[in-house]
C-alpha positions, 0 to 999 in steps of 0.5 A, spaced: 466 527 476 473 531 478 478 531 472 484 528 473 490 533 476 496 532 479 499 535 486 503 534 492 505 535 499 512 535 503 513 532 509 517 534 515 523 532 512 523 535 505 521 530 502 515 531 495 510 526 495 506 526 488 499 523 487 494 524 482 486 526 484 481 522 479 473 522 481 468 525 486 466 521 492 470 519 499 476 519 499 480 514 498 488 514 497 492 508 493 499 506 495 503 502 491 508 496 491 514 496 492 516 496 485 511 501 483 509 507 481 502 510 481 501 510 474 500 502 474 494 503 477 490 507 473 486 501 471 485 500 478 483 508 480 479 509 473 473 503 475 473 506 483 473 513 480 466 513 479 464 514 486 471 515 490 475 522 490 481 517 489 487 519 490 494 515 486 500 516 491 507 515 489 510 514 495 516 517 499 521 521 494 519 518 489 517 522 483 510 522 478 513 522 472 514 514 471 520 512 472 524 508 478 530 513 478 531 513 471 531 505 471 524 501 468 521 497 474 523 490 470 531 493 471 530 495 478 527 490 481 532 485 476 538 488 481 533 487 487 532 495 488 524 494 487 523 501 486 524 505 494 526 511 494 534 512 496 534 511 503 527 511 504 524 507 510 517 505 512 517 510 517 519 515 511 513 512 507 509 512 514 510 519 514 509 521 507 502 517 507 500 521 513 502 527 510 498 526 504 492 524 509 492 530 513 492 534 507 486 531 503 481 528 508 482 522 504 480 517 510 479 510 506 486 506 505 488 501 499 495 498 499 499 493 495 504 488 498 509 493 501 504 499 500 500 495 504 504 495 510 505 503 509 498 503 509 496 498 515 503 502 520 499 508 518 492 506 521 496 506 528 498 513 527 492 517 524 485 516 524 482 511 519 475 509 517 476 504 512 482 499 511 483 495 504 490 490 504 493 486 498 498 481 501 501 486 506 508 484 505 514 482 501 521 480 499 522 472 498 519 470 504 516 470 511 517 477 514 510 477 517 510 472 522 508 471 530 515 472 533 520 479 532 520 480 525 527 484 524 529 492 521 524 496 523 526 503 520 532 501 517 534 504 510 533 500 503 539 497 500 539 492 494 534 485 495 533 487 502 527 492 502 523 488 506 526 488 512 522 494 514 516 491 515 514 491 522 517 493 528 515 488 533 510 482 533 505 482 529 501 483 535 501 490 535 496 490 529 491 489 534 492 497 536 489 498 528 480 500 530 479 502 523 475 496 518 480 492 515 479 487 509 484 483 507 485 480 500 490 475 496 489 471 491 491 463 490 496 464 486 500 467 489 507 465 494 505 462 500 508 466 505 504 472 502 498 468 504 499 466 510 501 473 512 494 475 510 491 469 514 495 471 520 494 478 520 486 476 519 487 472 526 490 477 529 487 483 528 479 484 531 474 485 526 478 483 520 475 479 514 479 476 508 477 474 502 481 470 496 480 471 489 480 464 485 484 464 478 490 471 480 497 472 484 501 478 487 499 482 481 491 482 481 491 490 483 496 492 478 496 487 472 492 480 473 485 483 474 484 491 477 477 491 476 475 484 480 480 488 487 476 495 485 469 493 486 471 488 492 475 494 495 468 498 493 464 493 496 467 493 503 468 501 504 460 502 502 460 499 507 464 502 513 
């Protein structure tokens, strides 16, 4: 198995996009939640590091070291700041996600809430084998819905940073080819479960599973290992 290391890629703007490299296998990239950072899932990346090449991303800007420019994640997401990079967009995070996929390989995505929605924009842009989303949305409310959602690129600012979900209906996720499982928990806030339902109707091909017992924060806090081996199971498969 590959010890752990670290490394980066830059993208076409400048910016530096850190990852952490564990285990040996296909190559999978984690993409984190809004307001996280790479390191929460460690737990995550441990278990699938026995037959992945995981790679743990930060996403755009953001740096490895742990820290959400300088404010813990409870501060910044108190004063409604969630942890993007300064000025980041979704197609700044697109970007970075690309980037890193065009220089490891890594052809399998995972992504948290707004993660998954880095990871779901991408698999329109660069080719992808497999697909594995959390709840692919975020903010205090519906942003996934079947009429024109708002923001698309739009700079984060202060309890605004999902207003750069999706840039047209949902209807243009039926563009995404790879395979694509959808996951939620029970107890998370309806509006992200219904995001998911209406992504699993949407998309062709899409499966979803619903975890009894567990909300939002399955992949990072509530229950890593049970999300680990879903995602397992459904990428050997692809």
């Amino acid at each position: 198995m590959r010890t752990d290391m670290h490394d980066h890629v830059v993208t076409a703007d400048g910016a530096v996009v850190t990852y952490e490299v564990r285990g040996d296998g296909p190559g999978l990239v984690l993409v984190p939640g809004g307001a996280r950072l790479g390191r929460h899932y460690h737990a995550m990346a441990g278990q699938l590091a026995e037959e992945f090449t995981v790679h743990v991303a930060d996403r755009h800007g953001r740096a490895s070291g742990g820290r959400l420019h300088e404010r813990p994640v409870a501060e910044a997401c108190g004063r409604g700041f969630c942890g993007e990079g300064v000025g980041s967009t979704l197609e700044d995070d697109c970007a970075g996600l690309g980037a890193l996929i065009a220089e490891t390989g890594a052809d399998l995505l995972f992504g948290h809430g707004y993660g998954g929605m880095v990871a779901l924009e991408t698999a329109l842009r660069h080719p992808v084998r497999g697909l594995v989303l959390y709840e692919p949305a975020a903010g205090p409310g519906p942003r996934l819905t079947a009429g024109r959602p708002r923001g698309f690129g739009r700079a984060h600012t202060p309890n605004r940073h999902a207003e750069a979900l999706v840039r047209s209906s949902v209807e243009r996720y039926r563009g995404v080819t790879a395979p694509m499982l959808l996951l939620t928990g029970e107890r998370s806030p309806a509006h992200l479960r219904q995001a998911a339902e209406l992504l699993r109707a949407t998309v062709p091909g899409s499966c979803l599973t619903a975890f009894p017992g567990v909300g939002h924060n399955a992949p990072d806090q509530e229950d890593p290992v049970r999300v680990a081996r879903a995602l397992a199971a459904f990428l050997r498969s692809v």
